[in-house]
C-alpha positions as CSV (number, residue, x, y, z in Angstrom):
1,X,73.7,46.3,9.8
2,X,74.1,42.3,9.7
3,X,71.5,41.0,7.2
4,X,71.1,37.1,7.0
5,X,68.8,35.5,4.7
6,X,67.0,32.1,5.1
7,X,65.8,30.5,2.2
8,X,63.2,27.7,2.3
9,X,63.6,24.7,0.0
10,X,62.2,21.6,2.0
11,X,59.3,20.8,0.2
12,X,58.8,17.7,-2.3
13,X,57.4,19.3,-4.9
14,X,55.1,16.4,-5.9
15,X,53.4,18.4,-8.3
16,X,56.3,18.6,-10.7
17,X,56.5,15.2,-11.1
18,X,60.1,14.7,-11.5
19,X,63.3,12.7,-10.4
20,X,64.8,16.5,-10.3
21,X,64.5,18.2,-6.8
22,X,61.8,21.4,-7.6
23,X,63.8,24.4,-6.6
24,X,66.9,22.9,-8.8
25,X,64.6,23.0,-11.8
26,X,66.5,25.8,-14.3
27,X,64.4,29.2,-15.5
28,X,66.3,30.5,-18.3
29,X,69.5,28.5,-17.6
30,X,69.9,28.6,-14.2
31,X,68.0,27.0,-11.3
32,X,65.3,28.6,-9.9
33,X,67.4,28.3,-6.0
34,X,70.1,30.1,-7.7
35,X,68.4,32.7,-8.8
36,X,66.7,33.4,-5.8
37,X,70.1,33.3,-4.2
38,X,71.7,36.2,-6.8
39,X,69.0,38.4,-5.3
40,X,69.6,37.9,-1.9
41,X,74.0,38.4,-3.0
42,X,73.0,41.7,-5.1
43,X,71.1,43.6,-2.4
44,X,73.6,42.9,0.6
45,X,72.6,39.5,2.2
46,X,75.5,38.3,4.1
47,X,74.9,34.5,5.4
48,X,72.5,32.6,4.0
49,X,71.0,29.3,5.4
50,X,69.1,27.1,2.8
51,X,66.3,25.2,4.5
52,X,66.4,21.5,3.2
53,X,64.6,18.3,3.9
54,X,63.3,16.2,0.6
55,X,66.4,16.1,-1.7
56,X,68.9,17.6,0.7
57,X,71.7,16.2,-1.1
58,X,71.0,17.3,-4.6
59,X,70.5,20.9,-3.0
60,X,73.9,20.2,-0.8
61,X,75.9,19.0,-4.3
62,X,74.6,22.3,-6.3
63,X,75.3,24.8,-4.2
64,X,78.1,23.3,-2.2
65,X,79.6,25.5,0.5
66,X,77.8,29.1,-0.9
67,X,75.6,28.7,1.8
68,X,75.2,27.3,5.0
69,X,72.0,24.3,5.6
70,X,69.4,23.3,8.2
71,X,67.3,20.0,7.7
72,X,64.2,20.0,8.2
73,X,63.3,16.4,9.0
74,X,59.6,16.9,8.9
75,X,57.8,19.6,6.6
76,X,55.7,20.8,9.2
77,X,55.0,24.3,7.9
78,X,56.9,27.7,7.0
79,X,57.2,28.8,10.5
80,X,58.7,25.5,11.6
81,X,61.2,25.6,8.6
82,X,62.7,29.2,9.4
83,X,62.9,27.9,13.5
84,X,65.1,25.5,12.6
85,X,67.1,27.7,11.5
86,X,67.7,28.8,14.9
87,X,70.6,27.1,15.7
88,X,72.6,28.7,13.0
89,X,70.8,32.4,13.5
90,X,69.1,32.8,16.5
91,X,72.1,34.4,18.1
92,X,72.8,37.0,16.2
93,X,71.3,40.6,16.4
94,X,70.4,42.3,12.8
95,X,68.2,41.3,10.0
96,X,66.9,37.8,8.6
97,X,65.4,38.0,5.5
98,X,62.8,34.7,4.5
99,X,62.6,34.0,0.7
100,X,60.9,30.8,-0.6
101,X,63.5,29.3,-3.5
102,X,60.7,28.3,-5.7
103,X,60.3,32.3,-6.3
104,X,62.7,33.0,-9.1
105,X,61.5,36.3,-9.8
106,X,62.4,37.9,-7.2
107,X,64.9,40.9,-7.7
108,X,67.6,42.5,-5.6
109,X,66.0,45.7,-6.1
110,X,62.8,44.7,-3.9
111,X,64.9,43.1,-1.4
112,X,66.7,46.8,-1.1
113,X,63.6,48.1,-1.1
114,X,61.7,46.3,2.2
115,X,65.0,46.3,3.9
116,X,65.4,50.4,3.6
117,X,61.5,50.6,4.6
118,X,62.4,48.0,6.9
119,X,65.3,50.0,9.0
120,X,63.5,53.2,8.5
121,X,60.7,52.8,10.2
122,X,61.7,50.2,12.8
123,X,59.4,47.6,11.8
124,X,59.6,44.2,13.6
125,X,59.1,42.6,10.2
126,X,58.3,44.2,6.1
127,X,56.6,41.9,3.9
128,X,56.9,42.2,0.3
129,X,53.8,42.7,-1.3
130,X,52.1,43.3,-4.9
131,X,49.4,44.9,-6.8
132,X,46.8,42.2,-8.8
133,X,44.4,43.4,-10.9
134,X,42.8,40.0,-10.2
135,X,43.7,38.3,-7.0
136,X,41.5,35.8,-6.7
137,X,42.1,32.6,-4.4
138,X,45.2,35.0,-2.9
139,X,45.7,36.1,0.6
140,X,44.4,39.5,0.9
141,X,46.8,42.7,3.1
142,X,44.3,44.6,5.2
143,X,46.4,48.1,6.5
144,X,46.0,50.2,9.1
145,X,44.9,54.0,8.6
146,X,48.6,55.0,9.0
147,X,49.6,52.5,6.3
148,X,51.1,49.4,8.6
149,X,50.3,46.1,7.9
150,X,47.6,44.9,10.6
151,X,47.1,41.7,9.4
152,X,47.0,39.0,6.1
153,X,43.8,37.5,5.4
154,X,43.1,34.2,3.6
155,X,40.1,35.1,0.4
156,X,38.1,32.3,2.1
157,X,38.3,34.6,5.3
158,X,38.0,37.5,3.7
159,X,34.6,39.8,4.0
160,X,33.0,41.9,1.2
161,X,34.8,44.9,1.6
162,X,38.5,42.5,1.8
163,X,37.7,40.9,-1.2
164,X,37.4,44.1,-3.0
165,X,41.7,44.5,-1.8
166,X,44.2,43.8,-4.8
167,X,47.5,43.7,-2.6
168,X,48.7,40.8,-1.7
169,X,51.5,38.7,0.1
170,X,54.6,38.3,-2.2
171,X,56.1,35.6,0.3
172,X,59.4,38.0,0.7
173,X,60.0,39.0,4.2
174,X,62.3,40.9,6.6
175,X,62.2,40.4,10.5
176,X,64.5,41.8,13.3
177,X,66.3,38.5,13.9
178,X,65.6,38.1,17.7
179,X,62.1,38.9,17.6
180,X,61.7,36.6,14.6
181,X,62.8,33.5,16.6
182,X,61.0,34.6,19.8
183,X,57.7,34.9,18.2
184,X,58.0,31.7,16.5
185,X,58.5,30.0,19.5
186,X,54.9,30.8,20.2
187,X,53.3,29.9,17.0
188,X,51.3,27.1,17.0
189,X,49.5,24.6,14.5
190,X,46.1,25.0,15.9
191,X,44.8,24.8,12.2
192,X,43.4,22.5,10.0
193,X,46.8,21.3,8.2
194,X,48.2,21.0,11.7
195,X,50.4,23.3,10.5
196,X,53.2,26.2,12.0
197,X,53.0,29.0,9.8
198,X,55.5,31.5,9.3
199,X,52.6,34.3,8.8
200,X,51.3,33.8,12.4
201,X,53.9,35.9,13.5
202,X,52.6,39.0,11.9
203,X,49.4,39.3,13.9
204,X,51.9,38.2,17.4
205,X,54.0,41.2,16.5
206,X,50.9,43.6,15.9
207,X,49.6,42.3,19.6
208,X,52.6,43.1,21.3
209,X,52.4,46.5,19.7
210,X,55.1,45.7,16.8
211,X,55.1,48.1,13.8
212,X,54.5,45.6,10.7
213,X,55.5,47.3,7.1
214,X,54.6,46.5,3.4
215,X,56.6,47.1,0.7
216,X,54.5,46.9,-2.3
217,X,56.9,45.8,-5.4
218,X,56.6,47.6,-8.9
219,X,56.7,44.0,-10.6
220,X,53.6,41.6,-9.4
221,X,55.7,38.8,-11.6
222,X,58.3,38.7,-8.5
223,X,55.3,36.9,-6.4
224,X,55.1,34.2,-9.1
225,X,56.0,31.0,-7.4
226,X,56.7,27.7,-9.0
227,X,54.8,24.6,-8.1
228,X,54.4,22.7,-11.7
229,X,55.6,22.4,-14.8
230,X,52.8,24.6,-16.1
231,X,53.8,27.3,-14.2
232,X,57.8,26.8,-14.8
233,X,56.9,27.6,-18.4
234,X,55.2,30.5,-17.4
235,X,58.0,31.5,-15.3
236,X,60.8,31.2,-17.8
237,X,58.4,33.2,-20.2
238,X,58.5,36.1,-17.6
239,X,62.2,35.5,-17.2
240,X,63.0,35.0,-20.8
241,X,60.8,38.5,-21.1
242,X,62.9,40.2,-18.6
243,X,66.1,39.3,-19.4
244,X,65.6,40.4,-23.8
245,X,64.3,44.1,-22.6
246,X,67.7,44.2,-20.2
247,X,69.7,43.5,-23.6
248,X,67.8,45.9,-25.8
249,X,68.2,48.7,-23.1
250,X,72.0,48.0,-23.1
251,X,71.9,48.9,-26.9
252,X,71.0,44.9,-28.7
253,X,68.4,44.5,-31.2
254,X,66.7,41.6,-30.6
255,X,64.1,41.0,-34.1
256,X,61.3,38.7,-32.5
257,X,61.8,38.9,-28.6
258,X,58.8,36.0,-28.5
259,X,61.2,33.9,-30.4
260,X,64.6,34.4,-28.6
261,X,65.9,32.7,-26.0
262,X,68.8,34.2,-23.8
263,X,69.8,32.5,-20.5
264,X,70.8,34.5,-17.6
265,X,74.2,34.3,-17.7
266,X,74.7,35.4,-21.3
267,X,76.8,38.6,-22.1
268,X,75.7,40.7,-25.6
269,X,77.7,44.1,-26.9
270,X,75.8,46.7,-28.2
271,X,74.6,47.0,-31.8
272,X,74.7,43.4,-32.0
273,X,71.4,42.2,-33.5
274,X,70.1,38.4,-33.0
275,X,67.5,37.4,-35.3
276,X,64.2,34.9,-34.6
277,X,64.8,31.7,-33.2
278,X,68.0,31.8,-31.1
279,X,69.5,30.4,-28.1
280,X,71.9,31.6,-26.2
281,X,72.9,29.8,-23.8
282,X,74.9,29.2,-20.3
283,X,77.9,31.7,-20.0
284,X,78.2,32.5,-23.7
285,X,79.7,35.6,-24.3
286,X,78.9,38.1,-27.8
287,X,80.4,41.3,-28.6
288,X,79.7,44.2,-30.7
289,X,78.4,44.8,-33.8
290,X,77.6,41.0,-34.3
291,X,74.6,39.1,-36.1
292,X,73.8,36.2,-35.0
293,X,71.0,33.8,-35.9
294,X,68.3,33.1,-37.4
295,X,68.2,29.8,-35.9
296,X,71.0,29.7,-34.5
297,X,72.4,27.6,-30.7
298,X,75.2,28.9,-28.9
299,X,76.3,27.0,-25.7
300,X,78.9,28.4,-23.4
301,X,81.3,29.9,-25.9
302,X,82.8,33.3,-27.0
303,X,81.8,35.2,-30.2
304,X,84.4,38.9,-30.5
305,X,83.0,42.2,-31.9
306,X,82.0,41.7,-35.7
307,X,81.4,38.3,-36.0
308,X,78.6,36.8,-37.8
309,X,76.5,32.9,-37.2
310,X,73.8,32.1,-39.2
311,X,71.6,28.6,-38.9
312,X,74.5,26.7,-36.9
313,X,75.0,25.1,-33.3
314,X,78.1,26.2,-31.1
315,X,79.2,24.6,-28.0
316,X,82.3,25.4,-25.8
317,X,83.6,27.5,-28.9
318,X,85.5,30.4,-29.6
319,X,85.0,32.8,-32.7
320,X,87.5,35.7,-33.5
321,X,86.4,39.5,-34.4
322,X,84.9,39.5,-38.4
323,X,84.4,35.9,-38.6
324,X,81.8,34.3,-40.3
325,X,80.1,30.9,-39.3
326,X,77.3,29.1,-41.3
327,X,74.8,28.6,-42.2
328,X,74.7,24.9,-41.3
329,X,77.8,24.5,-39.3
330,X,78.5,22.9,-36.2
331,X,81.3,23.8,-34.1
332,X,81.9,21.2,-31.4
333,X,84.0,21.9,-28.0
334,X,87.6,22.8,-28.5
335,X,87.0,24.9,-31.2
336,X,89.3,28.4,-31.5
337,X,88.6,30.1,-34.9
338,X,90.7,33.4,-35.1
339,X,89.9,36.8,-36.9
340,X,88.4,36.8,-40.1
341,X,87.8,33.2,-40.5
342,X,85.5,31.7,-43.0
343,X,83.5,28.6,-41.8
344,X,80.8,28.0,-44.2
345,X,77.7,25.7,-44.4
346,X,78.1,22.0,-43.0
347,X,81.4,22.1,-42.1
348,X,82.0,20.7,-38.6
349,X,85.0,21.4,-36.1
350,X,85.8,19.6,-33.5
351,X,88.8,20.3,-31.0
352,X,90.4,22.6,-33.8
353,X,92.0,26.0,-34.2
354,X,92.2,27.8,-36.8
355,X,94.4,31.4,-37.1
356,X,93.3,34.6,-38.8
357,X,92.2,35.0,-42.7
358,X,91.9,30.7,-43.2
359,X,88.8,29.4,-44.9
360,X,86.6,26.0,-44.5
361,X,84.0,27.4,-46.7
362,X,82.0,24.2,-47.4
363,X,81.2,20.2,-46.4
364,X,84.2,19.6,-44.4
365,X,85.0,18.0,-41.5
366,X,87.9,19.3,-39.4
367,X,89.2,17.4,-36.2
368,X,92.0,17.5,-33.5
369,X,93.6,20.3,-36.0
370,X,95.6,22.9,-35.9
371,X,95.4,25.0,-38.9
372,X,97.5,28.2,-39.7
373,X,96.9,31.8,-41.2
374,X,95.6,32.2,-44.7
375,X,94.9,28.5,-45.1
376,X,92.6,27.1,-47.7
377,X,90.6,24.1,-46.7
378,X,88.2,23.0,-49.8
379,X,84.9,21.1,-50.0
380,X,84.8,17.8,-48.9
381,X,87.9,17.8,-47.2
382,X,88.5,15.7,-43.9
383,X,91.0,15.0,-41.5
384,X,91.0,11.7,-40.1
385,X,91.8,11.9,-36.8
386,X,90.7,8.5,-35.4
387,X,91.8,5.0,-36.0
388,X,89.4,3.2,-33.5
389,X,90.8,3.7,-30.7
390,X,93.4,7.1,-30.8
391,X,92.9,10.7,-32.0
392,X,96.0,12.2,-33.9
393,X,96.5,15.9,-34.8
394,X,96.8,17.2,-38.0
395,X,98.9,20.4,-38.7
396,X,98.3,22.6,-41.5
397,X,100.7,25.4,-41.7
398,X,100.4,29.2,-42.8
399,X,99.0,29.7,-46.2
400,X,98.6,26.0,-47.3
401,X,96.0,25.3,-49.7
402,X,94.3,21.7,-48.9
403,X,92.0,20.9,-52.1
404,X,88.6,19.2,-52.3
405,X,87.5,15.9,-51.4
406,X,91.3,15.4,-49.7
407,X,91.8,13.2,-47.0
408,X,94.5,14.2,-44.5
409,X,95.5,10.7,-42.3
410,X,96.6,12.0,-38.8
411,X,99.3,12.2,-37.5
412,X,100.5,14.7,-40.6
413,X,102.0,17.8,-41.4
414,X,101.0,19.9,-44.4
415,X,103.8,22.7,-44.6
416,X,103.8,26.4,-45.1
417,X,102.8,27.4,-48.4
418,X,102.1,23.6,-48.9
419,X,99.5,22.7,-52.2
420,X,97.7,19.4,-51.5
421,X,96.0,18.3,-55.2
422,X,91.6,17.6,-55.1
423,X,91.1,13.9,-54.2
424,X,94.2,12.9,-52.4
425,X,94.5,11.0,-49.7
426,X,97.6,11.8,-47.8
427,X,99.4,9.7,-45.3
428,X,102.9,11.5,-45.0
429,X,104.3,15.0,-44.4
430,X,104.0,17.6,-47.0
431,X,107.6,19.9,-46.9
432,X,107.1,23.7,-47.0
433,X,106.1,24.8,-51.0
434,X,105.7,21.6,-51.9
435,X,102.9,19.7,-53.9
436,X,101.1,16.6,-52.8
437,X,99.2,14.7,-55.1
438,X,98.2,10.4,-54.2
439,X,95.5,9.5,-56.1
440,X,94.8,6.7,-58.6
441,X,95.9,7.2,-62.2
442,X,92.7,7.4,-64.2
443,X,91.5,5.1,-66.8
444,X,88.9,5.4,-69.6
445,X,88.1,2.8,-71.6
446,X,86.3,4.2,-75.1
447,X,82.8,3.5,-75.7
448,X,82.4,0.3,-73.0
449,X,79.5,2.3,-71.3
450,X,77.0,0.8,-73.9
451,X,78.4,-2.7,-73.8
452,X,78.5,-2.3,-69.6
453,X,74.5,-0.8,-69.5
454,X,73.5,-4.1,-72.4
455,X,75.1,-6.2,-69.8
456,X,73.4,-5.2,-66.6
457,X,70.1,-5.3,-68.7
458,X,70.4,-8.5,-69.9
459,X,71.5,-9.8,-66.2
460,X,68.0,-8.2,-64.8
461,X,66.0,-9.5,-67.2
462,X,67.4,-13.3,-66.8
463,X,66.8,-12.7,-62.4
């Protein structure tokens, strides 16, 4: 069967209160549009027109050409958004289904679910409902004796015995695509927003003797809608909530869930374990058998089976299997570490690699590198890779040993097997098994710390 989806994102949002266009907000890393739009792609949706009108562009330049757009001039009420539609859909024979893309709950799994109710019994449209133990201020679903929708009440319409109802309208919807388009050419605002709503064609298909279904979902958080900043928190709490248990059933440990914070797109191995106060963010990717955290923010980069981070901040980085990072490092974009690295506490890496077994165990600082197996890097070391207006690389080949408190001046080559002596600063090439040292000769002169402190004292007391 064709299935089309229609996904209404006109709306200003005024009650966010930001520059940002509402449905473009992100819920756990992603926006809340996009989300909306993996459902409709994981249960089947085939085209899919986005309904725009107050920050068409920003809509147009984030989703570019996944989906297909209608402008809607003039907000002038659900119904009138999915009609204009119409020129796109009204066409085609099979199945439309309406989502509202400030509704980032909302799973594939229900969307299967009304469309399989949906072409089973031959309904003219399936609404998504849910159960709320307190539905207060909600639109109420009133259903006939054999179980059909007849019709969705507003609570300030509803009688006694409605109010007592606790399923209500999720805002998901399926329609047979003709008879959507027909019926919504007869719906009119007589109401007091002066208003064309898209539920008005519910009770036109239950005059004309249309079967109207319910699906009620298992998950009342998927009719959470987003239409302030208060409730964006609470919606990336539910997310945040969802997406932790789908790690821990895959086999993660996750210590605090409350305290974790894992963004939609991440990827996690089993018997990995992530301690309190981590983020994982964008498309980062974790194996097996990891650790990482406490405290720990990981951006977009790779971490293979084994490896360990502790207290530090990655971005656009990879990390072999068994290495170890932090606590207290920072590895900036560009960084490749290989397996069984060392990188210790603050020591920061910026557009580096560095192969298996090398070490950078403490307060270094290692830029535009590219440092070989086995390699020692000691404390303090830096290279210095900018002169103010060009970065250089430096090369350290396999099994060098680069003491503390060295400074290597880029562009230079430190050669295999290559000693460099604490406290240098080199400038030139150092061959293969060859020993660098450039540092000043030392000189002590006997007992002139006394005569120097009597100095300075005197010199105080006189200012």
């Amino acid at each position: 069967m064709n299935v089309m989806g229609v996904i209404l994102a006109a709306g200003l949002g005024k009650r966010m209160k930001s520059k940002l266009h509402k449905v473009l907000h992100p819920v756990c890393g992603k926006p809340m549009l996009e989300h909306v739009l993996d459902a409709l792609d994981g249960s089947g949706v085939g085209r899919k027109v986005v309904v725009v009108g107050h920050g068409a562009d920003a809509v147009r330049s984030a989703l570019g050409d996944r989906v297909e757009y209608a402008m809607q001039s003039q907000q002038l009420g659900t119904g009138h958004a999915v009609r204009v539609a119409e020129p796109l859909l009204g066409g085609e024979d099979g199945v439309t289904v309406v989502v509202y893309g400030d509704t980032p709950l909302l799973t594939a799994r229900s969307i299967q679910g009304m469309l399989q109710l949906h072409r089973e019994s031959g309904a003219a449209a399936t609404l998504l409902t849910a159960v709320f133990g307190n539905p207060t201020g909600l639109g109420r679903i009133v259903r006939g004796a054999d179980g059909t929708i007849e019709r969705i009440v507003e609570e300030k319409d509803c009688s006694l015995e409605e109010r007592g109802i606790q399923e209500i309208n999720a805002g998901a919807y399926c329609f047979d695509n003709r008879k959507l388009f027909e019926a919504l050419a007869k719906v009119t605002n007589d109401n007091a927003q002066g208003e064309y709503y898209l539920t008005d064609v519910i009770g036109l298909f239950r005059s004309a003797g249309d079967i109207v279904q319910g699906y009620c979902t298992s998950d009342p958080d998927e009719a959470f809608g987003v239409n302030d900043r208060i409730a964006l928190s609470e919606a990336e709490r539910l997310m945040r909530l969802r997406i932790n248990r789908g790690h821990q059933a895959e086999g993660v440990t996750i210590v605090d869930p409350a305290s974790t914070y894992i963004d939609a797109g991440v990827t996690i191995g089993s018997d990995t374990v992530i301690y309190p106060g981590t983020a994982l963010r964008g498309r980062t990717r974790i194996g097996s058998d990891c650790a990482i955290g406490p405290n720990s923010d990981i951006l977009d980069s790779t971490i293979e089976d084994g490896a360990t981070v502790k207290h530090s901040v990655l971005d656009k980085a990879a990390v072999g299997q068994r290495t170890s990072v932090g606590p207290f490092a920072n590895l900036r974009p560009g960084t490749r570490l290989g397996k069984d690295v060392k990188i210790g506490d603050f020591v920061e890496i910026k557009s580096s690699t560095i192969d298996d077994g090398s070490k950078v165990s403490h307060l270094a600082y290692v830029g535009d590198a590219r440092v070989g197996k086995d390699v020692n890097i000691g404390c303090g070391a830096i290279t210095v890779n900018y002169d103010g207006f060009s970065k250089f690389e430096t090369v350290i080949e396999d099994g060098a040993f680069v003491g503390s408190n060295v400074n290597l001046v880029a562009p230079v080559n430190i050669g295999k097997g290559a000693f460099v002596v604490a406290g240098s600063t080199i400038t030139q090439d150092v061959g293969e098994d060859d020993m660098a040292i450039a540092r000043e000769r030392q000189t002590t002169k006997k007992g002139y710390a006394k005569t120097l402190k009597a100095r300075l004292k005197a010199q105080k007391n006189r200012n």
